[in-house]
C-alpha positions in Angstrom: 151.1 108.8 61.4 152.3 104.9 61.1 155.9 105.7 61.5 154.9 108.0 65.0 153.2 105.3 65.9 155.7 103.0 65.4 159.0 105.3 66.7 156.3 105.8 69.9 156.9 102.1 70.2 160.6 102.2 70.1 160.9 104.5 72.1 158.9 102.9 75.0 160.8 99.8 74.5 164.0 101.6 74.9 163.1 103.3 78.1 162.0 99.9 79.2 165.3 99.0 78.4 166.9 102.0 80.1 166.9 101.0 83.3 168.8 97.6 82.6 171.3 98.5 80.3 172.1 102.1 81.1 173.6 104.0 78.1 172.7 101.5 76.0 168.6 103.0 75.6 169.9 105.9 73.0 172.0 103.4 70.8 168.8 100.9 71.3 166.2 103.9 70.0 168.6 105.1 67.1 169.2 101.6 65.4 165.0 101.0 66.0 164.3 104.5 64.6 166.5 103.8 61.6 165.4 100.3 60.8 161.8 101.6 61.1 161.9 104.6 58.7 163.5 102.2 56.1 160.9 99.8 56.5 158.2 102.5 56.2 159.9 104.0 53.0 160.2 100.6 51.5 156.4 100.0 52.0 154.9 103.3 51.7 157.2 102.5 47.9 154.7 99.3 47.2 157.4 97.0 46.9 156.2 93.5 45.9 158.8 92.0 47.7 158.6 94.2 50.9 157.2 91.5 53.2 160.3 88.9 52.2 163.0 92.3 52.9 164.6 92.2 56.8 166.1 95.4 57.9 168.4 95.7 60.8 170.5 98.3 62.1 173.2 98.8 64.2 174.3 101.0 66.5 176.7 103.1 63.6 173.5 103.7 61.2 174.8 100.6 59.1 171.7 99.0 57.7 172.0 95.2 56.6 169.2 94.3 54.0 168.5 90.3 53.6 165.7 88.4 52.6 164.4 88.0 49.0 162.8 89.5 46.3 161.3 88.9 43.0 163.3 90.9 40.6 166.7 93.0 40.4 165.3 95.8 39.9 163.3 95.7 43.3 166.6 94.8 45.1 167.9 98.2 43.3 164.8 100.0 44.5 165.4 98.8 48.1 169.4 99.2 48.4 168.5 103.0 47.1 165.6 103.7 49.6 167.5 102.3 52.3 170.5 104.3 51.7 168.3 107.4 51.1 167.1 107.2 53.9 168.1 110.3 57.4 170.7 109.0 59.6 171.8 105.6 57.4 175.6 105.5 57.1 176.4 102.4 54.9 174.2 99.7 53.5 175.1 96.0 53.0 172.9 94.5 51.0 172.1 90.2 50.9 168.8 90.9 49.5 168.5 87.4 46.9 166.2 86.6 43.5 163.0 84.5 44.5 161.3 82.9 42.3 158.0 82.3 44.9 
């Protein structure tokens, strides 16, 4: 239900964008669907550390992971969600150790 909810919203935004950019909208509404399913994986996972994790996409289904998080072992967890994840290609991961 979240993750409809939230592609609904991409998807509005990228017709929104449509009629400025052109073909642009379905690169736009590809990375957003991406970086959205990663980001409802990683919390529907209960990550600690999912608030201090970024996700962005671009438009090849690369997904760059930054931020911080407590342990190693959550960094694992994310770099493996994220690259399970449909439609990712490649993950680069810059996740850090926090200690906060």
């Amino acid at each position: 239900m979240l993750l409809g909810t939230l592609l609904g919203s991409a998807i509005a935004l990228a017709d929104e964008d449509a009629t400025s950019t052109g073909s642009h909208a379905v690169a736009y509404v590809k990375d957003s669907a991406i970086t959205t399913k990663v980001k409802t994986r990683l919390a529907s996972e209960h990550l600690t550390s999912v608030a201090r994790i970024h996700v962005d996409t671009d438009k090849d289904g690369v997904v760059w992971l930054s931020g911080s998080a407590k342990t190693r072992e959550a960094i694992r967890e994310a770099v493996a969600i994220a690259r399970q994840t449909e439609g990712v290609k490649k993950v680069h991961n810059s996740i850090t150790l926090s200690n906060d």
